[in-house]
TORKE-548123 format. One record per residue: residue in one letter; residue number from 1; z, x, y of N, C-alpha, C in turn. Coordinates in steps of 0.2 Angstrom, whole numbers, plus 5000, padded with zeros to 4 digits. Example, Ala and Ser with C-alpha at 12.3 -4.5 7.8 and 13.67 -1.06 7.14 Angstrom:
BEGIN
+---+-----+------+------+------+------+------+------+------+------+------+
| r |   k |  n.Z |  n.X |  n.Y | ca.Z | ca.X | ca.Y |  c.Z |  c.X |  c.Y |
+---+-----+------+------+------+------+------+------+------+------+------+
| A |   1 | 5039 | 5066 | 4972 | 5039 | 5062 | 4978 | 5039 | 5066 | 4984 |
| S |   2 | 5035 | 5064 | 4989 | 5036 | 5068 | 4995 | 5039 | 5064 | 5000 |
+---+-----+------+------+------+------+------+------+------+------+------+
This chain:
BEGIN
+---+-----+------+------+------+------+------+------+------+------+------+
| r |   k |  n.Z |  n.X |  n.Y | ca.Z | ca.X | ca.Y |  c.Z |  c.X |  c.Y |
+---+-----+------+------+------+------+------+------+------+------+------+
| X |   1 | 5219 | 5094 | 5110 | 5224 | 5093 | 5104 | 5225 | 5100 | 5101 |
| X |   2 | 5230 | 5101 | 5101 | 5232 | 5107 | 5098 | 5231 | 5108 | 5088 |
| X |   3 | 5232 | 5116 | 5089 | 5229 | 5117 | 5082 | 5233 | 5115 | 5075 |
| X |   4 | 5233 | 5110 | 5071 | 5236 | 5108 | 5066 | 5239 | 5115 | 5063 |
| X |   5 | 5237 | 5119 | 5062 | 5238 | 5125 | 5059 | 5237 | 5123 | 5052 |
| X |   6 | 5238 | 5130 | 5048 | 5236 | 5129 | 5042 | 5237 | 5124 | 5036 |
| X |   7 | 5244 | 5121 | 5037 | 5247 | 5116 | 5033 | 5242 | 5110 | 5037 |
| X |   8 | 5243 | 5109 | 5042 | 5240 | 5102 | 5041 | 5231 | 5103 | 5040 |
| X |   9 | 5226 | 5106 | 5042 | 5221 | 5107 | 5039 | 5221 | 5107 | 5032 |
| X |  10 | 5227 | 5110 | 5028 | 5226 | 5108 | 5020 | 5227 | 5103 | 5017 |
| X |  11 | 5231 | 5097 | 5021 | 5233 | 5092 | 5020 | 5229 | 5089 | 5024 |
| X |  12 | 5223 | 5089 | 5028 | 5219 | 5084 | 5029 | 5214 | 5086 | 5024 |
| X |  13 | 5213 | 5089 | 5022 | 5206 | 5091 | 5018 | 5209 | 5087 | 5009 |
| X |  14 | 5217 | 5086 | 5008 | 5217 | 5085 | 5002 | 5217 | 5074 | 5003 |
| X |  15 | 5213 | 5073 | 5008 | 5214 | 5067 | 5009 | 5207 | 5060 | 5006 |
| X |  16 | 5204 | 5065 | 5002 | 5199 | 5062 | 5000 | 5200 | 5059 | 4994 |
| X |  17 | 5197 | 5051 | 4993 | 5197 | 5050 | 4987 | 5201 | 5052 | 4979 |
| X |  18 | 5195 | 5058 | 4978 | 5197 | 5062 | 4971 | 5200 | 5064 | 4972 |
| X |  19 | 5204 | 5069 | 4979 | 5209 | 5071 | 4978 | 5217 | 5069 | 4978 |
| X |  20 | 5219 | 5063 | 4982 | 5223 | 5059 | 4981 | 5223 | 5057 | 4973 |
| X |  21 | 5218 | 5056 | 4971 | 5219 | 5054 | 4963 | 5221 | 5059 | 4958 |
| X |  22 | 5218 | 5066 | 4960 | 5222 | 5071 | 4957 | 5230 | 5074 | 4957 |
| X |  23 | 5231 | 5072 | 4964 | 5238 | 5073 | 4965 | 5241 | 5069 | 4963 |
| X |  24 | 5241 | 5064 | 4962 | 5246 | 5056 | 4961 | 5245 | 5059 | 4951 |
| X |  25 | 5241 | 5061 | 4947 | 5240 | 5062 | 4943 | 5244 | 5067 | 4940 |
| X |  26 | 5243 | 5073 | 4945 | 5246 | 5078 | 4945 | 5255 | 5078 | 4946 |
| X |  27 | 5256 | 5073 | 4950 | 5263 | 5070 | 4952 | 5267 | 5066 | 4946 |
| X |  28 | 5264 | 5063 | 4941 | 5267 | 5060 | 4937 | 5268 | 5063 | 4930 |
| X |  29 | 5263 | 5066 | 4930 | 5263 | 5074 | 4923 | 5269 | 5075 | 4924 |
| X |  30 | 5270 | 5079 | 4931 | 5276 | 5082 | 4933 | 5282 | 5077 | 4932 |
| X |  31 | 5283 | 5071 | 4932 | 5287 | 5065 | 4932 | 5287 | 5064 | 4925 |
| X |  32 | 5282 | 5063 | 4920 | 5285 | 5065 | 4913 | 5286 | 5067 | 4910 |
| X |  33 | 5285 | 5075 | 4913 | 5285 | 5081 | 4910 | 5294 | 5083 | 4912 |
| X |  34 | 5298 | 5080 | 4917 | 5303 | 5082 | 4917 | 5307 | 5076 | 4913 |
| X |  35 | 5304 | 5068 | 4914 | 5310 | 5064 | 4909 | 5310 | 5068 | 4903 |
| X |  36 | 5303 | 5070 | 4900 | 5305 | 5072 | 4891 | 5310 | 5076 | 4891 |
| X |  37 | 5310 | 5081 | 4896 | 5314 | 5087 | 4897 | 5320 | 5086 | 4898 |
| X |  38 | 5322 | 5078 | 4900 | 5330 | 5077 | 4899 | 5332 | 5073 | 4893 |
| X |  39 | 5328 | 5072 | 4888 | 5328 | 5072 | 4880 | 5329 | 5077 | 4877 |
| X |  40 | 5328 | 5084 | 4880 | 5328 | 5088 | 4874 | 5336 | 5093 | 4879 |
| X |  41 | 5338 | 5094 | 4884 | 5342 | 5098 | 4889 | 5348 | 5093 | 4890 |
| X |  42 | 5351 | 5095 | 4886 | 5362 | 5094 | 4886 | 5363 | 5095 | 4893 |
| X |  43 | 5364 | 5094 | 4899 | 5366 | 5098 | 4903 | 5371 | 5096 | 4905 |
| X |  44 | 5376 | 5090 | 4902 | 5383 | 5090 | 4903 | 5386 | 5085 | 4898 |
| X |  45 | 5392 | 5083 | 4898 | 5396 | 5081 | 4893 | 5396 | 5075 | 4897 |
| X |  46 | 5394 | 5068 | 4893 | 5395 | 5063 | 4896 | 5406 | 5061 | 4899 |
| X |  47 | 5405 | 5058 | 4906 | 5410 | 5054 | 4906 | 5411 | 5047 | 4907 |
| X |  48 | 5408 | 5044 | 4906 | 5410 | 5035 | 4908 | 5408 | 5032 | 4901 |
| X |  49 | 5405 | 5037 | 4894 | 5402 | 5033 | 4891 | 5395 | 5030 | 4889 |
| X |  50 | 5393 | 5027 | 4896 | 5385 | 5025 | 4897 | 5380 | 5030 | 4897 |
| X |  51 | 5385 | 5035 | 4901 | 5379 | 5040 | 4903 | 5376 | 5045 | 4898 |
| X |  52 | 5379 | 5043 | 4892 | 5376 | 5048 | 4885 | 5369 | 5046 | 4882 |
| X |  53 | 5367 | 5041 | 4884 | 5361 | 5036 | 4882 | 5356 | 5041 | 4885 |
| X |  54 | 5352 | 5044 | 4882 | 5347 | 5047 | 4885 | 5343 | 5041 | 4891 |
| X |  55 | 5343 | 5043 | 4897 | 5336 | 5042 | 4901 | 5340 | 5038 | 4907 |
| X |  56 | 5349 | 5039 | 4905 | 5352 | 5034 | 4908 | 5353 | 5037 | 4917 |
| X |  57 | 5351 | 5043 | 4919 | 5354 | 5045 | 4925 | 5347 | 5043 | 4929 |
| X |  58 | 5341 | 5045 | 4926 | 5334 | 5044 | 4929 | 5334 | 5036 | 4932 |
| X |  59 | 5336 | 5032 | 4925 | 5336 | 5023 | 4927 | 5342 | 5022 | 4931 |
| X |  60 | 5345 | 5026 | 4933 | 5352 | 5023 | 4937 | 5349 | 5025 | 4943 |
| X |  61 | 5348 | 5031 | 4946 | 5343 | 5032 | 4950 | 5339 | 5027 | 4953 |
| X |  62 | 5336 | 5029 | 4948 | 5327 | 5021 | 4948 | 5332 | 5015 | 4953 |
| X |  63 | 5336 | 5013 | 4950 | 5340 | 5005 | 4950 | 5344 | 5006 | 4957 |
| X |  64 | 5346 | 5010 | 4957 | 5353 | 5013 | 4966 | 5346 | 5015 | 4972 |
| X |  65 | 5340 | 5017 | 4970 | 5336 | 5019 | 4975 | 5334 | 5011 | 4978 |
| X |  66 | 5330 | 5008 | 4972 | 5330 | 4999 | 4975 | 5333 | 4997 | 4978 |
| X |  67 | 5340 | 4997 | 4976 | 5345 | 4992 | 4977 | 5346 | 4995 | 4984 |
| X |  68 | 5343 | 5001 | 4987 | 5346 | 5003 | 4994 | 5337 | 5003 | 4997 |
| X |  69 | 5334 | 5001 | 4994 | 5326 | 4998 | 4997 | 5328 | 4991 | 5003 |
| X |  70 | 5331 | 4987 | 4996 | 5331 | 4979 | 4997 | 5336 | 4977 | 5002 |
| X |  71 | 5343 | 4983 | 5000 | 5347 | 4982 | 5007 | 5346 | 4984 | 5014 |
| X |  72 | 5342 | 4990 | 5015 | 5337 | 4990 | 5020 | 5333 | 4985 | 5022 |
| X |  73 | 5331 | 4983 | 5017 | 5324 | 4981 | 5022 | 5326 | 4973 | 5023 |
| X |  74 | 5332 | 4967 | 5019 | 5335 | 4962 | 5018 | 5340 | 4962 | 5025 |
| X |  75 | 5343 | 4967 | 5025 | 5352 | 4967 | 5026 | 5352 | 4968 | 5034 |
| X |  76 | 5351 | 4977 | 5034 | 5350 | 4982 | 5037 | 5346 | 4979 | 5043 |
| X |  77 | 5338 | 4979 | 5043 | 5335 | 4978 | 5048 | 5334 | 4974 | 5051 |
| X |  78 | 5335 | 4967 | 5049 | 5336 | 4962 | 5054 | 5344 | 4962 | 5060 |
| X |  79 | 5346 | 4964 | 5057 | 5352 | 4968 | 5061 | 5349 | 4973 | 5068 |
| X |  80 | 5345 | 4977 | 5066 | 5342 | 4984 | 5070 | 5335 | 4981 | 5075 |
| X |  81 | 5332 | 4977 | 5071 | 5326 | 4973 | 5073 | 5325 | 4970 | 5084 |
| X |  82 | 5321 | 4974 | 5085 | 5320 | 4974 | 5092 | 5313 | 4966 | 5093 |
| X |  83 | 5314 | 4965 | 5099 | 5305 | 4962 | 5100 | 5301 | 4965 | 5105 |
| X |  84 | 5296 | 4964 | 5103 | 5290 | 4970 | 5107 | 5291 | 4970 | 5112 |
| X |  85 | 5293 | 4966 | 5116 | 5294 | 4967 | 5125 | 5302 | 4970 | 5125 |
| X |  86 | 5305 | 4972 | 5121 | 5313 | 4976 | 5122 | 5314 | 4979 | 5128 |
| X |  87 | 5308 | 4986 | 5126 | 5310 | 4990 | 5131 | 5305 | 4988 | 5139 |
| X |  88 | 5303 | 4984 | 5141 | 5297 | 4982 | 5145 | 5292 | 4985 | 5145 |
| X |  89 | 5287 | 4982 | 5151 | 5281 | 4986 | 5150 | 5282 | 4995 | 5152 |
| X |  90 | 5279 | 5000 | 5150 | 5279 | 5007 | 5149 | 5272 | 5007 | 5152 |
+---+-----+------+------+------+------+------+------+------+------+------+
């Protein structure tokens, strides 16, 4: 097996327990700490109207990510959907 090198040694080493829990932690601070941050930072003049509602770009996001979950894994896959013996036996 060849040498993971230094990224994957650190990324196996961050797979324990405690430390998944401190990133996932450490992950959402960073996720609160930027929505407040689109509370207080103008960073454009709204145009359609909607999008002046603070918090309205994060949840439209949220909403267009799902809505392209559901149409993948609904729509999309069973379209692409193989069966185990596709390719024969290997």
């Amino acid at each position: 097996m060849p040498d993971p090198g230094f990224l994957g040694r650190f990324l196996a080493a961050q797979l324990t327990q405690e430390r998944v829990r401190l990133w996932r932690t450490i992950f959402f601070v960073i996720l609160a700490v930027l929505a407040l941050l689109n509370l207080v930072v103008a960073n454009h003049h709204p145009h359609f109207g909607v999008d002046a509602y603070p918090f309205f770009w994060p949840l439209f996001g949220l909403v267009v990510g799902l809505a392209l979950i559901f149409a993948v894994k609904k729509i999309i896959q069973p379209l692409i959907k193989r069966s185990e013996d596709h390719y024969g036996d290997l």
